[in-house]
matplotlib code that plots the C-alpha trace (Angstrom):
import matplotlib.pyplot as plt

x = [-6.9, -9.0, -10.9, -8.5, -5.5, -2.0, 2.1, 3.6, 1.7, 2.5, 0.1, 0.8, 4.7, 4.6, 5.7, 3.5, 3.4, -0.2, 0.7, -1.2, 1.2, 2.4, 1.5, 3.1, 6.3, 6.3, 7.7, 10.4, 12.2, 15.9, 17.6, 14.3, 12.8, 13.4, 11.5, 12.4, 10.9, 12.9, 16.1, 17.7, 17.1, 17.6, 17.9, 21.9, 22.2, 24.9, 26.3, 27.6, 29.9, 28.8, 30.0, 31.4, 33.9, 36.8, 39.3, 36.8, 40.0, 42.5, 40.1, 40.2, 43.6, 44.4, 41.8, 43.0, 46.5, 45.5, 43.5, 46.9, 46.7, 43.3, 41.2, 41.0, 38.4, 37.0, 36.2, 33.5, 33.8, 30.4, 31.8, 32.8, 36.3, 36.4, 35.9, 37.7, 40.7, 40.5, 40.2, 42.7, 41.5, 39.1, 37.0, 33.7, 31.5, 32.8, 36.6, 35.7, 34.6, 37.8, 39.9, 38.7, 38.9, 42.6, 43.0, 42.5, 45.0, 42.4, 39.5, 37.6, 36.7, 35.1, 32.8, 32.4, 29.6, 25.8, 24.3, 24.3, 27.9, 28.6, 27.3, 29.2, 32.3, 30.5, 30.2, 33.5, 35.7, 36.6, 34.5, 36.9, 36.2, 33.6, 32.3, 31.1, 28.6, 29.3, 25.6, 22.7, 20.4, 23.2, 21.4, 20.7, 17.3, 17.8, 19.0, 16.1, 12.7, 13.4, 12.4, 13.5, 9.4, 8.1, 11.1, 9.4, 6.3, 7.2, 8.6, 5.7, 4.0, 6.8, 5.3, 1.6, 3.0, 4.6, 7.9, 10.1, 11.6, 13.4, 14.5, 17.5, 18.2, 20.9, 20.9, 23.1, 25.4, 23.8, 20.6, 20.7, 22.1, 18.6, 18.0, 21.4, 20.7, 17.6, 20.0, 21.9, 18.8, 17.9, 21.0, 21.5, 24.8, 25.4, 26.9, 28.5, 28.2, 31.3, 30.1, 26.9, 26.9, 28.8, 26.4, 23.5, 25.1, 25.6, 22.1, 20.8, 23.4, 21.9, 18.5, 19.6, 21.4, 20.3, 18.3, 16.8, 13.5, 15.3, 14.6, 16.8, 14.9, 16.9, 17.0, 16.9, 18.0, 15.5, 17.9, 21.2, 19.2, 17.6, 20.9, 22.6, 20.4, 19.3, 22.5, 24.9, 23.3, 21.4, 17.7, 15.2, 13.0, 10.0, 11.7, 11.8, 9.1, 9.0, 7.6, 6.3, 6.0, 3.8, 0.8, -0.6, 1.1, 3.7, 1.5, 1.8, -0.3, 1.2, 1.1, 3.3, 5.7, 5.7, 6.8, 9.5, 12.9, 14.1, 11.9, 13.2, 12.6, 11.1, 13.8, 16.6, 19.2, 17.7, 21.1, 21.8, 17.6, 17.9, 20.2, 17.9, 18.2, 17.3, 20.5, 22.6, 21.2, 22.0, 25.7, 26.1, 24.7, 26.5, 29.6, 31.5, 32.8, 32.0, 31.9, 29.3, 30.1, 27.4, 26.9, 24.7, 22.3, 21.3, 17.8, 18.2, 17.7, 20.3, 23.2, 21.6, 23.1, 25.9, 29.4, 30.6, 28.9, 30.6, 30.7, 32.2, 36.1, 35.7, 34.4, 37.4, 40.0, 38.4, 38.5, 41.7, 43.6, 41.9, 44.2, 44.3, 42.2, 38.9, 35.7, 33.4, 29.9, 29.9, 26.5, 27.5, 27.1, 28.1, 31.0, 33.0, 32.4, 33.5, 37.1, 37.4, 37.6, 40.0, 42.2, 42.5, 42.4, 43.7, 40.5, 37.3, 34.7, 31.3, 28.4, 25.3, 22.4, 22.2, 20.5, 22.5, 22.7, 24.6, 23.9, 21.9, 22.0, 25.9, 26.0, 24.8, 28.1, 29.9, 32.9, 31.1, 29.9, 33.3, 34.6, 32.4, 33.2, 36.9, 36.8, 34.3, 36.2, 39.3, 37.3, 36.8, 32.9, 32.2, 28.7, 26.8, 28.2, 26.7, 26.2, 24.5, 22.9, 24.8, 22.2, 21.8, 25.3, 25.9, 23.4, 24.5, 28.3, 26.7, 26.0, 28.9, 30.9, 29.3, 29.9, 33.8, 32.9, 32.0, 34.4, 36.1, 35.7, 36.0, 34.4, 34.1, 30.6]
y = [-26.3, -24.2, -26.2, -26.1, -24.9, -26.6, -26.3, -27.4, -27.7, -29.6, -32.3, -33.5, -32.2, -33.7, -31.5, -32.8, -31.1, -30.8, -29.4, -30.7, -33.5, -32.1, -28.8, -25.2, -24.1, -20.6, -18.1, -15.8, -13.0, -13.8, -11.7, -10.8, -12.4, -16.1, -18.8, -20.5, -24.1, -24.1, -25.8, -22.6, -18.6, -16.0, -13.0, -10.9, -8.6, -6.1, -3.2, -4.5, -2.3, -0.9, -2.7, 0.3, 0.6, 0.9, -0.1, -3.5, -5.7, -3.7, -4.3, -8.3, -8.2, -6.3, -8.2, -11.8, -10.7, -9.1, -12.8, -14.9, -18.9, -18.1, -17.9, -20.7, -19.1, -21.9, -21.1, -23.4, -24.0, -21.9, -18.8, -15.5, -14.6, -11.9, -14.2, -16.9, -14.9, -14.9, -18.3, -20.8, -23.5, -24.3, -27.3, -28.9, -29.4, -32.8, -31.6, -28.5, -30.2, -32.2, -29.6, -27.7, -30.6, -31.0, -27.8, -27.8, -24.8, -22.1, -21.1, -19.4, -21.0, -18.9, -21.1, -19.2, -21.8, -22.6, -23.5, -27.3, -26.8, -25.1, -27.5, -30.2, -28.3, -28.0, -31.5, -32.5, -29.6, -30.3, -28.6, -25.5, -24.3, -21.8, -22.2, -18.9, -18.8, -15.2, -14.6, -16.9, -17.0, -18.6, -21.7, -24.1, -24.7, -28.3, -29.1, -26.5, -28.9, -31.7, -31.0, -32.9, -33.2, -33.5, -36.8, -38.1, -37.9, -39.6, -42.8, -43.0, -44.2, -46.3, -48.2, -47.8, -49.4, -52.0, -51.4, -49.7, -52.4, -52.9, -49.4, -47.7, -44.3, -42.8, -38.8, -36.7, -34.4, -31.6, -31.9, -30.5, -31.4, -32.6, -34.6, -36.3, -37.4, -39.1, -41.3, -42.0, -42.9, -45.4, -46.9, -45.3, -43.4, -39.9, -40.2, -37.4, -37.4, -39.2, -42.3, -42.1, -45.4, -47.2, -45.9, -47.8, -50.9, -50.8, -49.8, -52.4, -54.8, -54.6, -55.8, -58.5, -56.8, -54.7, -57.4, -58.0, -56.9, -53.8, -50.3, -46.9, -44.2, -41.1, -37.7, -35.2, -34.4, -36.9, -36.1, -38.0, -40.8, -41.2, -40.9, -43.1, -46.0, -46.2, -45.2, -46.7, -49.9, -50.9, -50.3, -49.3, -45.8, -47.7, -48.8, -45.0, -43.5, -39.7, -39.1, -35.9, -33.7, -31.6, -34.4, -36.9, -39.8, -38.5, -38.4, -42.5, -45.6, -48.0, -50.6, -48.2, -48.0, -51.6, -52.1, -49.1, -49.9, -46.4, -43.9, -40.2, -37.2, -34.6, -32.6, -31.0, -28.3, -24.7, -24.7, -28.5, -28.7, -25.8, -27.6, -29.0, -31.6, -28.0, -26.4, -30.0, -30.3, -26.3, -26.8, -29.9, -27.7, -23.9, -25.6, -28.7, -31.5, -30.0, -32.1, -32.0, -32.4, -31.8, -32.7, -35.6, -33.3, -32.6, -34.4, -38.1, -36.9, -34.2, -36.8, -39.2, -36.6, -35.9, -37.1, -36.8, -36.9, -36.2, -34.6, -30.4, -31.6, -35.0, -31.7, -29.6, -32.9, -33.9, -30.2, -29.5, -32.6, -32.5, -31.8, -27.9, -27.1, -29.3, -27.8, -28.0, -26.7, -27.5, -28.0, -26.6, -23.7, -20.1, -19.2, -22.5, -22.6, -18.8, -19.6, -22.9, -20.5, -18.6, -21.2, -23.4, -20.6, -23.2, -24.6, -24.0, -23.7, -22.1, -22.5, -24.8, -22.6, -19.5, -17.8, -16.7, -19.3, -18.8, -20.1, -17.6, -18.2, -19.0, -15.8, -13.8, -14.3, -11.3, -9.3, -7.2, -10.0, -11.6, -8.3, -8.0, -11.3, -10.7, -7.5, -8.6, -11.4, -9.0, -7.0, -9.8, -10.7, -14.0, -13.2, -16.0, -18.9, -22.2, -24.8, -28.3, -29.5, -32.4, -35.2, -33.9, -34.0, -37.1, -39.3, -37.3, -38.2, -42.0, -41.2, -39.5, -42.1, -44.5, -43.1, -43.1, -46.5, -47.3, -49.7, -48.0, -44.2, -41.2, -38.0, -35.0, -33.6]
z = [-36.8, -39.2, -42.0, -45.2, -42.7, -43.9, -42.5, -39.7, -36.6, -32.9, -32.2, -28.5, -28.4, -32.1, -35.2, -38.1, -41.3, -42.6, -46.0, -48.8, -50.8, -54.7, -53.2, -55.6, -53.7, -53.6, -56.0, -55.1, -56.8, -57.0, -54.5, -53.1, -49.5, -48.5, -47.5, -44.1, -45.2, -49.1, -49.4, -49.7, -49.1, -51.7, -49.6, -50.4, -47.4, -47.5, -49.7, -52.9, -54.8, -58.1, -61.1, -62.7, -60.3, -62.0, -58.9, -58.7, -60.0, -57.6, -55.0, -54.9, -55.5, -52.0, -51.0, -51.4, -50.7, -47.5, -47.0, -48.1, -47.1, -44.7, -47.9, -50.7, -54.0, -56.0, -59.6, -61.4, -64.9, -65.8, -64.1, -65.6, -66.7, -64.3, -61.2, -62.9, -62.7, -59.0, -58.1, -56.7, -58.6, -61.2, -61.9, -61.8, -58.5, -56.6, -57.7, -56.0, -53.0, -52.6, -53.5, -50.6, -47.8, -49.3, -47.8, -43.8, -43.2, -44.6, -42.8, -44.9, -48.8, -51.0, -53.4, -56.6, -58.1, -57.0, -53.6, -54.0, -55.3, -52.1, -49.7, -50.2, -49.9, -46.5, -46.0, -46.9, -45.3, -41.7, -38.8, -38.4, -42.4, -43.5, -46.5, -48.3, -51.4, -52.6, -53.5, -51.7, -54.9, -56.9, -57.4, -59.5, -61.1, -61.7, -58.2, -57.1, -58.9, -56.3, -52.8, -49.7, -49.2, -52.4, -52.5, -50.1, -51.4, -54.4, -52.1, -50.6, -53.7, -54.4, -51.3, -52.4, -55.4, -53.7, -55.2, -52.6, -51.9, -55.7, -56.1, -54.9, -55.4, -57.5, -57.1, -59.1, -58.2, -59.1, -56.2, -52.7, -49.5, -48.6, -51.4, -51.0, -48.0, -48.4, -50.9, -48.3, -46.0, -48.5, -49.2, -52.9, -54.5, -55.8, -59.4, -61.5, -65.5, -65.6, -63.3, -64.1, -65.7, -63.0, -60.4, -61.8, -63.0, -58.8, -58.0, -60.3, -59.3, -55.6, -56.8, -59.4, -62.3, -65.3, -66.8, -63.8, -61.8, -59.8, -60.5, -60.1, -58.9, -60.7, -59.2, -60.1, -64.1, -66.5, -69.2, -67.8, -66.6, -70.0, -71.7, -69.1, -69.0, -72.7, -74.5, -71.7, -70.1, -73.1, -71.3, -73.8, -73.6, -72.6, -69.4, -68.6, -66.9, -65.6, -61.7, -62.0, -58.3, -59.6, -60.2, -58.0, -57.7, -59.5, -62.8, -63.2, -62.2, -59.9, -63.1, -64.8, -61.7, -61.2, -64.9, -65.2, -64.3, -64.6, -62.2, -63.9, -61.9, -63.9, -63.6, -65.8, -66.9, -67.9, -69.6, -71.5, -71.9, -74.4, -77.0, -79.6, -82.4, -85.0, -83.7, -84.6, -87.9, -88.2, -87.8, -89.9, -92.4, -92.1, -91.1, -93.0, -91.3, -88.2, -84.6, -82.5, -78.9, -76.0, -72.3, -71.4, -69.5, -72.8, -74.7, -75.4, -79.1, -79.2, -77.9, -80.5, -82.9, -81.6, -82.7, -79.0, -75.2, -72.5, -69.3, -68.4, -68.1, -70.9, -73.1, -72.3, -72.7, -76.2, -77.4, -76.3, -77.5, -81.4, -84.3, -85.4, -87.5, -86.2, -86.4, -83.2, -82.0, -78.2, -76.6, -72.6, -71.3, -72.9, -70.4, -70.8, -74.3, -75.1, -72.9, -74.5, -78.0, -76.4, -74.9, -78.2, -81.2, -83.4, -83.6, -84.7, -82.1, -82.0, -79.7, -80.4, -79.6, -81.4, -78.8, -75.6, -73.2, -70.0, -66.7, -64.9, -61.2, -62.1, -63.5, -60.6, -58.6, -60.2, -59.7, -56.9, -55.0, -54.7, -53.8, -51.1, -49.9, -49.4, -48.2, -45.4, -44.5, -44.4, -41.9, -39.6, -41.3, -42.8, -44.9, -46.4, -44.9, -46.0, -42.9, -43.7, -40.6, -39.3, -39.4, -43.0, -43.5, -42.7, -44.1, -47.5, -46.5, -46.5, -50.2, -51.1, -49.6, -51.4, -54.8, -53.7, -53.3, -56.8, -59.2, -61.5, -60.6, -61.3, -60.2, -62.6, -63.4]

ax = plt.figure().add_subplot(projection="3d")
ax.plot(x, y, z, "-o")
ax.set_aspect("equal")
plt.show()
């Protein structure tokens, strides 16, 4: 092998990868080229009709009735009216998930939401169902800064440190097949916003309780670990430390692993993380007796603001039951936050960051893409399916399983 030469080479019948550990992943241009060793591809094949199409809402309509009971459309809160308007059901990710097992009679579910989202519909629908992510590069960038290899690079320090063997791992929701599965490997639990708090009294129950000597390793959003742990289980921000993959060793000392009892993945939301504590102090100001409700993917000092935390559907229950007339800025994402104005005019609601905030990759499964996707499938074509390998499929069922598992549950994101 050449000096300097790294990737995956055979060493007597043996893959090994060679690749230098916290090395750059590779940039790609959304809908632009894919890279065979990422967690997901980016490349949209096919002929997309044009968005100015003025028969685009006739179109899915002959589409999905041509389709009937053989296709199920999921509609993620963050999605745009236009596909919102097409979708079976709406909800957040897990809910999704289920709602798609719950229905074994169609063949085909169309997953209007992110990659992640997408894949564990895959793992929970039975063998028969195709799952189909209208656009490949709808991803999610939280999900997307935690790498199946660069996870394992960060356990292997966790044994340098000597500590391996007092962490579990808790992964959120929002992390990759992949990822999920390595917290099933190591006999962890996924968690949603919602459960977040019963997930790591478990994991810390495992390895001798909150207030003892166990640690969570939290992948891969910093923000709801933070929140969670501090705010929730009554941990302090000094037991939080932040592994970044970008540094060696994660950017901390084994003294300072050995002494954290929360491990935070530097991860977090492009959405929540833009929400600052200007923007709260900005509407306590412009607007009188205003509440302040945001997601806890937002910063530990935004939520220390606000008057209300709570995850997509807790936000849309709170809103929703308020007297008429209440005043709310909602810190979530632009989409859900516009409809929630629409669907409850008697109250006041406005959006926290001034600046437009919508969920990109979210974003880029349009009208065109879903029209695509049901016209194909009418034709016979199933484009962009999403298939989880099995033995990655079912060490992240061991996780998911696990969270079902959990005291007390529930399961929205």
């Amino acid at each position: 092998m050449p000096a300097g030469a790294s990737g995956r080479h055979t060493l007597c019948g043996v893959s090994i990868d060679t690749s230098p550990r916290n090395a750059p992943l590779p940039l790609l241009v959304l809908g632009q080229g894919r890279d065979l060793h990422s967690e997901r591809g980016v490349e949209c094949p096919g002929d997309l009709p044009a968005p100015s199409d003025p028969d685009l809402v006739a179109r899915a309509r002959a589409a999905k009735e041509a389709l009937g009971d053989r296709v199920f459309v999921l509609g993620h809160h963050y999605q745009r009216d236009e596909v919102i308007e097409f979708a079976d059901v709406t909800g957040d990710s897990f809910k999704l998930a289920q709602q798609a097992a719950a229905r074994p009679q169609a063949p085909w579910i169309v997953f209007c939401g992110v990659h992640f989202m997408a894949e564990s519909a895959d793992i929970l629908t039975h063998d028969d169902q195709t799952v189909v992510l209208p656009d490949l590069a709808a991803g999610c960038s939280m999900a997307d800064m935690a790498t199946s290899a660069q996870v394992d690079d960060c356990w292997d320090d966790l044994v340098e440190a000597g500590v391996d063997g007092l962490t579990i791992p808790v992964s959120y929701m929002n992390s990759s097949a992949a990822i999920k599965a390595f917290t099933g490997r190591h006999g962890g639990t996924i968690c949603t916003s919602s459960n977040a708090a019963t997930a790591l009294e478990w994991a810390f129950g495992r390895t001798g309780g909150v207030g003892g000597s166990g640690k969570v390793l939290f992948l891969p959003d910093q923000h709801l670990g933070r929140n969670t742990a501090v705010r929730e289980l009554g941990l302090s921000l000094d037991d939080c430390v932040v592994y970044d993959p970008h540094r060696p060793g994660g950017g901390l000392t084994p003294e300072q692993l050995r002494a954290a009892r929360m491990i935070l993945w530097r991860g977090h939301c492009s959405v929540h993380g833009r929400f600052t504590v200007d923007a709260v102090q900005t509407a306590r100001r412009e607007i009188p007796g205003v509440k302040v409700i945001v997601h806890p993917e937002c910063r530990y000092e935004v939520c220390e603001l606000a008057d209300e935390i709570g995850s997509t559907e807790q936000i849309i229950a709170k809103v929703g039951a308020a007297p008429a007339g209440t005043s709310w800025v909602v810190g979530t994402e632009l989409n859900l936050v516009k409809r929630l104005a629409s669907k409850f005019p008697e109250q006041s609601i406005a959006f926290l960051e001034k600046n437009v905030c919508y969920c990109s990759t979210m974003n880029r499964i349009d009208l065109p893409h879903l029209v695509w996707t049901l016209e194909s499938l009418v034709e016979g074509q199933v484009v962009n399916p999403i298939r989880v390998d099995p033995e990655v499929a079912h060490w992240a069922k061991v996780a998911l399983d696990q969270m079902l598992a959990l005291p007390g549950r529930t399961h929205k994101v």
